[in-house]
Structures are given as C-alpha cells and as structure tokens.
C-alpha positions in Angstrom: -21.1 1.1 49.4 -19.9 1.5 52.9 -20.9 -0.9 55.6 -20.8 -0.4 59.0 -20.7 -4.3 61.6 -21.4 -3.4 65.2 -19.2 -6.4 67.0 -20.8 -8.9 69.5 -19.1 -7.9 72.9 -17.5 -11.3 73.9 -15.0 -13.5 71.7 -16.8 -16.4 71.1 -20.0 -14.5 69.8 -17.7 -12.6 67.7 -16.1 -15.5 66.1 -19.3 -17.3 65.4 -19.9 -14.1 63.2 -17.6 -14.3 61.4 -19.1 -16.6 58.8 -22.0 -13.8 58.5 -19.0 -10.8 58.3 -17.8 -12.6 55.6 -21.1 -13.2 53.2 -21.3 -9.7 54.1 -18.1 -9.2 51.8 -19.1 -11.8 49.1 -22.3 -9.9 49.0 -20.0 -6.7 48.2 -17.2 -7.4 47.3 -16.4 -3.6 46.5 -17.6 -2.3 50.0 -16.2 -1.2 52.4 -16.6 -2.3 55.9 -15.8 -1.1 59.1 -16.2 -2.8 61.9 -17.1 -1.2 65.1 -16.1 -3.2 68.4 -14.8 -3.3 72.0 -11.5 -2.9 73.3 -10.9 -6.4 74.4 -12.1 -7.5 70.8 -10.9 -5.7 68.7 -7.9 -7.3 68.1 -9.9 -10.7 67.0 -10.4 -8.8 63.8 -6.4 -8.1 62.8 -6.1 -9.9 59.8 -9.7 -10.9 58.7 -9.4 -10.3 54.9 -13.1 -9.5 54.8 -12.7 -6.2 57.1 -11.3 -3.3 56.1 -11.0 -0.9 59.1 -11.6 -1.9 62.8 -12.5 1.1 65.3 -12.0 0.3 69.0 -14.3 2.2 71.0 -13.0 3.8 73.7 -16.0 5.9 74.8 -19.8 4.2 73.8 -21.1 7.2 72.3 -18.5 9.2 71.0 -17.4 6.9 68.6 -21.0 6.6 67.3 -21.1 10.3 66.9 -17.9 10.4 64.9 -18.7 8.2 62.4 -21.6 10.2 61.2 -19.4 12.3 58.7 -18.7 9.0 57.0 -22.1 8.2 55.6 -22.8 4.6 55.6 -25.0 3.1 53.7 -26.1 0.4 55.9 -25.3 -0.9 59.5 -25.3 -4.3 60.7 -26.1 -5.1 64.6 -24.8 -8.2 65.8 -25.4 -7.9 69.5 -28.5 -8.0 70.6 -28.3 -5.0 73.2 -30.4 -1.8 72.9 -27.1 0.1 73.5 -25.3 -1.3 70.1 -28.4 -0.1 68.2 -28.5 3.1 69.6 -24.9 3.5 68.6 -25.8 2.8 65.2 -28.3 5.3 64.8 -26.6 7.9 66.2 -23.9 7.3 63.6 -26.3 7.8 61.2 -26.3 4.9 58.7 -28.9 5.4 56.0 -30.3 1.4 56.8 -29.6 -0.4 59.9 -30.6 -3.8 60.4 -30.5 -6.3 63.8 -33.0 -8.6 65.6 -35.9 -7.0 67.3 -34.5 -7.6 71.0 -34.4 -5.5 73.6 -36.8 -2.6 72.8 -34.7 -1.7 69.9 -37.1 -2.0 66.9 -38.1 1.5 66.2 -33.7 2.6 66.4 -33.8 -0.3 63.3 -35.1 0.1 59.5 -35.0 -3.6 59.3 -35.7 -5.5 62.5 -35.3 -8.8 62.2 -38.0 -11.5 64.3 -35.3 -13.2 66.8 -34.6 -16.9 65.5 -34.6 -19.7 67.8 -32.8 -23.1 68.1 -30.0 -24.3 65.8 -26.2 -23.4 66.6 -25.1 -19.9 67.0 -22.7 -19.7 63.9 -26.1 -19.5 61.9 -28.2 -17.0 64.3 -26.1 -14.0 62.4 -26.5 -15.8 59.3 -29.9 -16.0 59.4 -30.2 -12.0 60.3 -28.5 -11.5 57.0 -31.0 -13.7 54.9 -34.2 -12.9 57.0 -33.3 -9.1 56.1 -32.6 -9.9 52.6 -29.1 -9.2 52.7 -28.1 -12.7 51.2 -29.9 -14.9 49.2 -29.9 -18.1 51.6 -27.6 -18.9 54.6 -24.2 -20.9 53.4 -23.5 -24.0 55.0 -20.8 -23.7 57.3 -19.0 -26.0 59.0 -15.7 -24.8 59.7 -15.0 -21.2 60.9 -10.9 -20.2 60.5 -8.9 -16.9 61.3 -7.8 -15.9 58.3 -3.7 -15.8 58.5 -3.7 -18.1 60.8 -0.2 -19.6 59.8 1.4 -16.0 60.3 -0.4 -15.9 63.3 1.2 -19.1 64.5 4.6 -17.8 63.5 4.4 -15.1 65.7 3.3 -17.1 68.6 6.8 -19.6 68.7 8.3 -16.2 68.3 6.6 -15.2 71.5 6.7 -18.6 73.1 10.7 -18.8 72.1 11.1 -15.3 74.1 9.4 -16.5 77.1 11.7 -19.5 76.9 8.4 -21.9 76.1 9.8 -24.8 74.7 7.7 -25.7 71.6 5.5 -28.3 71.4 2.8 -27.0 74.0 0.5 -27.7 75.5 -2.2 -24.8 75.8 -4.5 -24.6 78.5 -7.7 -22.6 79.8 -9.2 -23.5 83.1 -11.1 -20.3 83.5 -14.7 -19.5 82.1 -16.3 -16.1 82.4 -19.5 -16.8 82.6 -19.6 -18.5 86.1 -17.6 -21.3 88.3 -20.4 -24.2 86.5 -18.2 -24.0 83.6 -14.8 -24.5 85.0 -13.6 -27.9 85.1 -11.5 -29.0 88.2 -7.7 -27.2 88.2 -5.9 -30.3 89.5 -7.5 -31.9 86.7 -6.5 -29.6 83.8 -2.7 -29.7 85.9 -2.8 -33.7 85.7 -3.9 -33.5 82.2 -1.8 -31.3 80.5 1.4 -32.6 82.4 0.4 -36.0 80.8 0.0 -34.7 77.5 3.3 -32.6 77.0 5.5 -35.6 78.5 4.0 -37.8 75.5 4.9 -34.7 73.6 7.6 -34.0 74.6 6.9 -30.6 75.1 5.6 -27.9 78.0 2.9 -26.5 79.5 1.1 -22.7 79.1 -1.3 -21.7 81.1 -3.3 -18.6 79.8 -6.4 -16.2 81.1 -7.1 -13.1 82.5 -5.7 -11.5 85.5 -8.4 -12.4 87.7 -7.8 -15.8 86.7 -4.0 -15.7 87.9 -4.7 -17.5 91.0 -6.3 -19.9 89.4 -4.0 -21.1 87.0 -0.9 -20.4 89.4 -2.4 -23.5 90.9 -2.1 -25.8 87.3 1.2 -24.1 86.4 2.5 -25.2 90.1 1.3 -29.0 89.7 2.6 -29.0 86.1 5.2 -27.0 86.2 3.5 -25.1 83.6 4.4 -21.5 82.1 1.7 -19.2 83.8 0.4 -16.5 81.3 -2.9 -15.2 82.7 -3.0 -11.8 82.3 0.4 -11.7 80.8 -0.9 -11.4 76.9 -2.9 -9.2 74.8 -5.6 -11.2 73.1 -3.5 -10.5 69.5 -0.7 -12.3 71.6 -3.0 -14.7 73.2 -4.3 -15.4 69.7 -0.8 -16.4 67.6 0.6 -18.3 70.9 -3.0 -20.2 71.0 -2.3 -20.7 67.2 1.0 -22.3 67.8 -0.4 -25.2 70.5 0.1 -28.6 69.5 -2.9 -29.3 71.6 -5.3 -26.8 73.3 -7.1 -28.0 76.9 -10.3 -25.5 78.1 -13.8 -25.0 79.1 -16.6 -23.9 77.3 -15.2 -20.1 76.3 -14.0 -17.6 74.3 -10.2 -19.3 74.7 -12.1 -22.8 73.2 -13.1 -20.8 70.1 -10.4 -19.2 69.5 -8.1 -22.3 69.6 -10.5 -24.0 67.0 -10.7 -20.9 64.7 -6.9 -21.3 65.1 -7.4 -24.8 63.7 -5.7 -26.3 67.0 -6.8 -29.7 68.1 -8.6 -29.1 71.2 -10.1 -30.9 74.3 -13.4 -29.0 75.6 -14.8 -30.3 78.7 -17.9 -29.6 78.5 -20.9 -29.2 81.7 -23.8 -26.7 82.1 -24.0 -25.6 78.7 -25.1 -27.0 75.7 -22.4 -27.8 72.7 -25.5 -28.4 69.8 -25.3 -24.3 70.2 -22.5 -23.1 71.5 -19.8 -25.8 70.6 -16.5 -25.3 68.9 -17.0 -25.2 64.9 -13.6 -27.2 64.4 -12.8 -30.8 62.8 -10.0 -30.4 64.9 -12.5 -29.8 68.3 -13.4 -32.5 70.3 -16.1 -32.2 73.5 -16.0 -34.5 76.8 -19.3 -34.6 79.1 -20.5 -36.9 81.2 -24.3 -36.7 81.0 -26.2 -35.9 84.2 -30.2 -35.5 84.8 -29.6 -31.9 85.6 -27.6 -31.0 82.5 -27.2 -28.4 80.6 -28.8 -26.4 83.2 -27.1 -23.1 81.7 -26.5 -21.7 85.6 -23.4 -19.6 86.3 -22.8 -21.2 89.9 -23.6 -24.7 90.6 -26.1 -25.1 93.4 -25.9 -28.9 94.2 -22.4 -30.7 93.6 -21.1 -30.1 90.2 -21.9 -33.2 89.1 -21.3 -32.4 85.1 -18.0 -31.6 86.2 -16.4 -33.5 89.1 -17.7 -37.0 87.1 -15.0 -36.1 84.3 -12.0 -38.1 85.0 -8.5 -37.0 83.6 -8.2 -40.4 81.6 -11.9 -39.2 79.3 -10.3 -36.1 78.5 -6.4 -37.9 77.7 -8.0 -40.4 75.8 -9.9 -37.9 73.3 -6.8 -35.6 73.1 -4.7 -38.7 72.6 -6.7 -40.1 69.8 -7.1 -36.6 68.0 -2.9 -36.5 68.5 -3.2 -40.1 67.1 -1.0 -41.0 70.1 -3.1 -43.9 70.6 
C-alpha cells in the first residue's frame, strides 16, 4: 500500500492534520506514506513517526508528474484548493479522496461533502471517516510533534550559540493573515520583559523577515534577542520547543509552540478559538469580548477594540498562573 498526503499550505492547518496523518498510519500500519508539501512546510514533518518520505515541491506541477512512476494506491487532499487536487491526479494515484470544494469533484474518486462547524483538528478527521478510510473519528485532545524532546535539545544548542541565555521567553507578535490579529508590540515588549525577570531568563523574538521591523521594536523595549527571519522553521521549531513560556497571536507560531507542548499565552481577537484555538493543556487564550468579535477581517476597520482592550496584566496573570508563579 502506498499513500500519497497532499499537505495544507500553512503551519497551523498542517498541524491540525496531523491527528488525521496519523490514523492514516494506524489504518496501515504497513504503508507507506509520502507526504507531498510546500517549501516553507516541509520541514514541520521531520521527525513525524507516521511519515515516511516528505517531498518539498519546488515547482507545482513537476513534482506531481514525477511521482506517477511510483503508483500510489490512494491520495489524500488536505487542502481544499483545486490546484492540490489537480496535483494529485496528475500523479496518478489509483483513488484520490478530498472535500468537494473548489470545482474539484470530478479530479476526485471520492469527494467528500465539505463539513461545517466544530474545531479544525476534526475537519481532516472527518474527510477520513466520511470516505470510509477510518471507522469513526478518534477523540483528540492533544496534538504533539513527535520527538519533541530531541527537538528541544537542539533548540538550547541553538539558543546557547546565539548566546540566548536559557530560560526564555519566546515571543510572536506577527500574524499573517492581517494587522486584526496582532496584538499591540509595546505590549508583547512589556510582557515578556516581565515574564523573563521572574524567570530569570531572556527574551526571543521570532518571525519572518517582513516582520523584522516589527519585532525590532519588542526586542528594543525588552532588550530581547531579535530572530525574525533569522531561522528555518526546523530551527524555529526546536528553539520554540525549548521556551519556558511562549507569547503570540493567533498563528502558525501559536501552534507550533503547543504541538511543542510549551506553555503558551495566545491573545486572542478577530478570530474565533472554538475552531481555530491551540490543542494544548499547556495553551491558554486571553480575549476581551467585544460586540464586533470574531469578525474574522484581516484589517480592522473601526478601533481594534478586541485588541487595544487587552491589558499586559490579563496576559501576565494567565502566563503566571500556567508558570504557577502565582
């Protein structure tokens, strides 16, 4: 049996499939799957026990051609995108299953009614059951890297070379979806300085290289180590894993630092946690509840109100009482 996974295109989606990767190899045990992914995710997939070859696609189609030699059995389409179907057919797999979205149906053997509701960790569950892949969907609770304790070696190795005094304090003021999501930067600076002095530890300050400006303005306030664009997500992975305490918006850095199983502090706005939220004991959400939220818009078009009414003390207090500083 030879299974072919078509990756979601952004972190967090990816990690919420994890769960459904996974049944995937409990389902077939003997199988072997290949996932098929983007650059910038790839990496998210290093040392999942469940997967046993990851392609990075460097070109959309030519990858999807290549893979026809192979002969898989059956293809599974987590996005929802016509293009990730398309990819899958041309690579031939014998059965190729995904939700009817998009005008994809007749590239799909199996497509699957779109579900709606419920938290997103299930929606690629529920593809696998509602095309008869798995009996019923697991209940899951928790999602975890696996080798995450390797990973978190690696990242005090990396903090250690940076000369990052451990314990730190992990931060992630940016969001890509849109400005809504980004709590305020001073706030995030005031924050984190707070939390590493009753630590006793410092501050990082990761994202992308767009977002260097951005967190060039936390790092400066407290005197934080600025990473953005300075890691590869493998790197940006073990050092999130070796946080004592992880501070972010809604985004892929928040799921990442609970499927790291660090306690984290998401401040949460114009987005909805019941389906998007951090799967993580170790995960806790700050809102303040406005009439206007979750509006779900990229750019604010009033006064931010879900965010500017968070005060530094709401999101110290929950981090403190997950630390048990309290």
């Amino acid at each position: 049996m030879k299974i072919l996974i078509r990756a979601t295109n952004w972190i967090g989606d990816a990690i919420m499939s994890l769960a459904a990767l996974r049944a995937l190899r409990q389902r077939w045990p003997d199988a072997e799957i290949v996932v098929l992914a983007k650059p910038w995710v790839a990496a998210l997939y290093e040392g999942e026990r469940s997967v046993d070859r990851v392609i990075a696609m460097k070109d959309r189609w030519e990858a999807a051609w290549g893979l026809r030699r192979e002969g898989f059995d059956l293809a599974v389409v987590f996005p929802n995108s016509f293009e990730s179907a398309a990819q899958v057919f041309l690579a031939g797999a014998r059965r190729r299953v995904g939700y009817a979205r998009d005008g994809r149906s007749l590239l799909l053997t199996t497509a699957v009614p779109v579900v709606r509701g419920g938290h997103e960790r299930y929606y690629y569950l529920e593809l696998l059951r509602r095309a008869g892949l798995i009996d019923s969907v697991p209940e899951v609770s928790e999602i975890r890297f696996d080798g995450v304790e390797e990973a978190r070696e690696r990242g005090r190795q990396l903090f250690r070379s940076r000369g990052i005094d451990v314990p730190v304090v992990g931060v992630s003021p940016g969001a890509a979806y849109g400005t809504a999501k980004r709590w305020l930067p001073e706030r995030f600076a005031e924050t984190a300085a707070l939390m590493a002095a009753r630590l006793g530890g410092s501050v990082a300050i990761f994202g992308s290289a767009a977002e260097r400006g951005l967190c060039e303005q936390i790092a400066t306030v407290c005197r934080g180590e600025n990473l953005a664009g300075a890691t590869s997500l493998r790197e940006f992975i073990d050092m999130t894993a070796a946080c004592a305490l992880f501070l972010s918006n809604d985004s892929g850095a928040m799921h990442i630092a609970a499927a790291s199983g660090v306690p984290s502090v998401t401040v949460f706005g114009p987005t909805d946690e019941t389906g998007t939220g951090p799967s993580s004991s170790l995960a806790r959400i700050v809102r303040e509840p406005v009439e206007c939220a979750p509006c779900k818009l990229r750019v604010c078009p009033i006064d931010h109100r879900c965010m500017t009414r968070v005060g530094v003390e709401q999101v110290v207090r929950e981090a403190s009482k997950l630390l048990r500083l309290q």
